[in-house]
C-alpha positions as CSV (number, residue, x, y, z in Angstrom):
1,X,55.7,51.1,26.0
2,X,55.1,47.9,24.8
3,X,52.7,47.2,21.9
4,X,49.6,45.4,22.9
5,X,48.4,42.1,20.7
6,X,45.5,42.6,19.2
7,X,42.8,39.4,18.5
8,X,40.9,39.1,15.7
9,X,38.0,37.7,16.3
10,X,36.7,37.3,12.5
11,X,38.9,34.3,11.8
12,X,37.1,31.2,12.7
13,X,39.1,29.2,14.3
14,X,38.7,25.2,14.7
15,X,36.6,24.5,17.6
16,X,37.6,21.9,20.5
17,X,35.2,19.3,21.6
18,X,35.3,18.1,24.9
19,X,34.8,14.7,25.7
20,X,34.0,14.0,29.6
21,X,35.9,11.3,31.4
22,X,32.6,9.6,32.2
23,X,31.7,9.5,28.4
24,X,35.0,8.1,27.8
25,X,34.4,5.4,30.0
26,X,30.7,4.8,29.2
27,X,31.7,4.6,25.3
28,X,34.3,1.8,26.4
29,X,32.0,-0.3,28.5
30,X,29.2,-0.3,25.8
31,X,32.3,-1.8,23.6
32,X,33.2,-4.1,26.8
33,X,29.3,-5.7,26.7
34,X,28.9,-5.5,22.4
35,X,33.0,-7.8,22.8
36,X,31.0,-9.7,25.2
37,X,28.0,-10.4,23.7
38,X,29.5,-11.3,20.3
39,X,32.0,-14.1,22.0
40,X,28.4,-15.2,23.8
41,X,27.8,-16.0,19.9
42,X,28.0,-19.3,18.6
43,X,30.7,-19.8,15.9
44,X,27.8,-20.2,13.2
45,X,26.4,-16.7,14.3
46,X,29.6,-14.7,14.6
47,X,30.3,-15.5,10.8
48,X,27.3,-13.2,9.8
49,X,29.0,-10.4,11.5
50,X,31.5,-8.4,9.7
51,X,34.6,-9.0,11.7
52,X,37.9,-7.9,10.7
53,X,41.2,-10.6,10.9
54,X,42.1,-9.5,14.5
55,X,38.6,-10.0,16.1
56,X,38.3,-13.2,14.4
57,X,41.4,-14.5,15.9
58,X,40.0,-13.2,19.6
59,X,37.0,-14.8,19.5
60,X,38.5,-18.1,18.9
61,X,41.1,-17.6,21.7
62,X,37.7,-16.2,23.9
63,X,36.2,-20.0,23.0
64,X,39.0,-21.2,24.3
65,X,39.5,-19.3,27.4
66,X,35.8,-19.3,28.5
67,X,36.6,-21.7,31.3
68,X,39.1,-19.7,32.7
69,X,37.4,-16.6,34.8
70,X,40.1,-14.1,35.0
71,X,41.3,-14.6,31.7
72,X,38.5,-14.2,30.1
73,X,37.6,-11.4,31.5
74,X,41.4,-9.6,30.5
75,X,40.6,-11.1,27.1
76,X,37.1,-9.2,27.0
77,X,39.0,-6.0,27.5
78,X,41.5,-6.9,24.8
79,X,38.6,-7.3,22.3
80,X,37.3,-4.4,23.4
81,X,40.2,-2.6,22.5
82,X,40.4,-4.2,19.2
83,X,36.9,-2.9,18.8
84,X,37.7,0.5,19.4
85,X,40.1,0.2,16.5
86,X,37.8,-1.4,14.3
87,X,35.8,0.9,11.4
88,X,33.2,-0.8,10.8
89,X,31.4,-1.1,14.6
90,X,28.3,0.6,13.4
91,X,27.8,-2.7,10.7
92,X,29.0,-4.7,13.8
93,X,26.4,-3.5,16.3
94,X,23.8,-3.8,13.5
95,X,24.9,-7.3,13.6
96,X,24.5,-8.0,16.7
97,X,21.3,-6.6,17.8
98,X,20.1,-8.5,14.8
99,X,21.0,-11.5,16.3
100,X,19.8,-10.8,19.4
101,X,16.1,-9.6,18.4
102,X,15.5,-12.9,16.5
103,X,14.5,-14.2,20.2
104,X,12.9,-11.3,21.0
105,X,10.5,-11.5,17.8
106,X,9.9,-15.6,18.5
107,X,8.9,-14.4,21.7
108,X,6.5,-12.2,20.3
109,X,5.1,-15.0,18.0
110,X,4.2,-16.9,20.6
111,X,2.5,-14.5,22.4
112,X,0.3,-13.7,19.1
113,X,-0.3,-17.4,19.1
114,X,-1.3,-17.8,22.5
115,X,-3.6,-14.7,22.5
116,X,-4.9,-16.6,19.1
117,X,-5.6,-19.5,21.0
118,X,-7.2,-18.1,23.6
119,X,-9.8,-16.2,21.5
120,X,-10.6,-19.2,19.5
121,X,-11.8,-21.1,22.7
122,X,-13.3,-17.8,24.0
123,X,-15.3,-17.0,20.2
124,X,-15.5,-20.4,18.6
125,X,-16.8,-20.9,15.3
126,X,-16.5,-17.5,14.0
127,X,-12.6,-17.3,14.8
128,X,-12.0,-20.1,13.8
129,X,-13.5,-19.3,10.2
130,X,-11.6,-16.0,10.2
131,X,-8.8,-17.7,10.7
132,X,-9.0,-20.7,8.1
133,X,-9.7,-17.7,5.3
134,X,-6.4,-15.9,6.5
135,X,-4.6,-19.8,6.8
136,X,-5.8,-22.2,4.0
137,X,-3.5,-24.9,5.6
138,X,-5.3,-24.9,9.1
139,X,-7.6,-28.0,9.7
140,X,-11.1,-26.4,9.9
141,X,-12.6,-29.9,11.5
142,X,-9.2,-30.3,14.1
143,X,-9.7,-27.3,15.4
144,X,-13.6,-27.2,16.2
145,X,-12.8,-30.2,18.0
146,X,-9.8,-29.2,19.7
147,X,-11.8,-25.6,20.7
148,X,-14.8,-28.1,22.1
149,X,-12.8,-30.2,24.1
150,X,-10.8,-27.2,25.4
151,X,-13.9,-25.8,26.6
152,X,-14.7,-29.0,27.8
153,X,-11.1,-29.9,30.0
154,X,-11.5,-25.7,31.4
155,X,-14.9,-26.1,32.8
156,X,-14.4,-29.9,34.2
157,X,-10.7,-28.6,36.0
158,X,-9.2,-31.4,33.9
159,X,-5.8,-30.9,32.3
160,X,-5.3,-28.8,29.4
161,X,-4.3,-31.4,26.5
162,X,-6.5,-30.2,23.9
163,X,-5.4,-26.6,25.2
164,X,-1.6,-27.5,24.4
165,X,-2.5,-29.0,20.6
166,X,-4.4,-25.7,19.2
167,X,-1.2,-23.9,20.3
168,X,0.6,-26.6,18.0
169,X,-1.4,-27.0,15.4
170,X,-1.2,-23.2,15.4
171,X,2.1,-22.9,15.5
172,X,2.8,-25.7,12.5
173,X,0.6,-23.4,10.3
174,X,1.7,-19.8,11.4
175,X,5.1,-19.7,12.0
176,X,6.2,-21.6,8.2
């Protein structure tokens, strides 16, 4: 009779993660767009990201290939297979996104402005003095005017000029 093999089931034993095929291919297309959007970079921007030897040498060969569809596109799969290698790509992504939310918040800045801009022409004098105690530098006497003769241009269907110069005079002061 032969002896039967018995388990023991009190040793832990290492335990096997699976990784799908469709996470395996997700993880290497968010690589494919982060190799893309770095080589979008301009040479000045790349430098702030911390790229090791090999993806340096890449992204110059992507400059020079830009032009040239198919290649290109072979040579955004080779850096994202150098990116896969890489250890740092948490610091890299940081990076990037960095980069890439500056125009996001300038965006936002000018929306503040504009909504600025448009309460000042709504409220008048009492914005306007709220806003030369939080911005010394503003022009307390440019801006009545320019509010006025906003008011003025909206109500007369005339074009906005004076509408265009709060949102610069604005934007001189704010955004320093």
């Amino acid at each position: 009779m032969a002896k039967k093999n018995k388990v023991d089931f009190d040793t832990p034993e290492e335990e096997i993660i699976y990784v799908s095929r469709a996470e395996l291919k997700r993880d290497a297309k968010e690589l494919h767009e982060l190799g893309a959007d770095i080589a979008a970079l301009s040479k000045k921007q790349r430098k702030t990201i911390p790229l090791n030897e090999e993806l340096i040498e890449a992204m110059e060969l992507a400059d020079r290939l830009k032009e040239k569809t198919e290649a290109y596109r072979r040579h955004l799969n080779y850096i994202a297979k150098c990116l896969r290698l890489a250890t740092n790509i948490e610091e890299i992504t940081k990076a990037v996104d960095i980069i890439k939310n500056k125009h996001a918040q300038g965006n936002v800045l000018f929306h503040k402005l504009e909504h600025i801009r448009d309460e000042l022409i709504e409220v008048g004098d009492n914005k306007i003095n709220e806003l030369v105690s939080e911005y010394p530098e503003l022009d307390r006497q440019r801006l009545r005017q320019l509010t006025r003769q906003a008011k003025k241009e909206k109500e007369a269907n005339k074009p906005a000029k004076a509408y265009r110069e709060i949102f610069q005079c604005l934007k001189q002061v704010i955004t320093q």
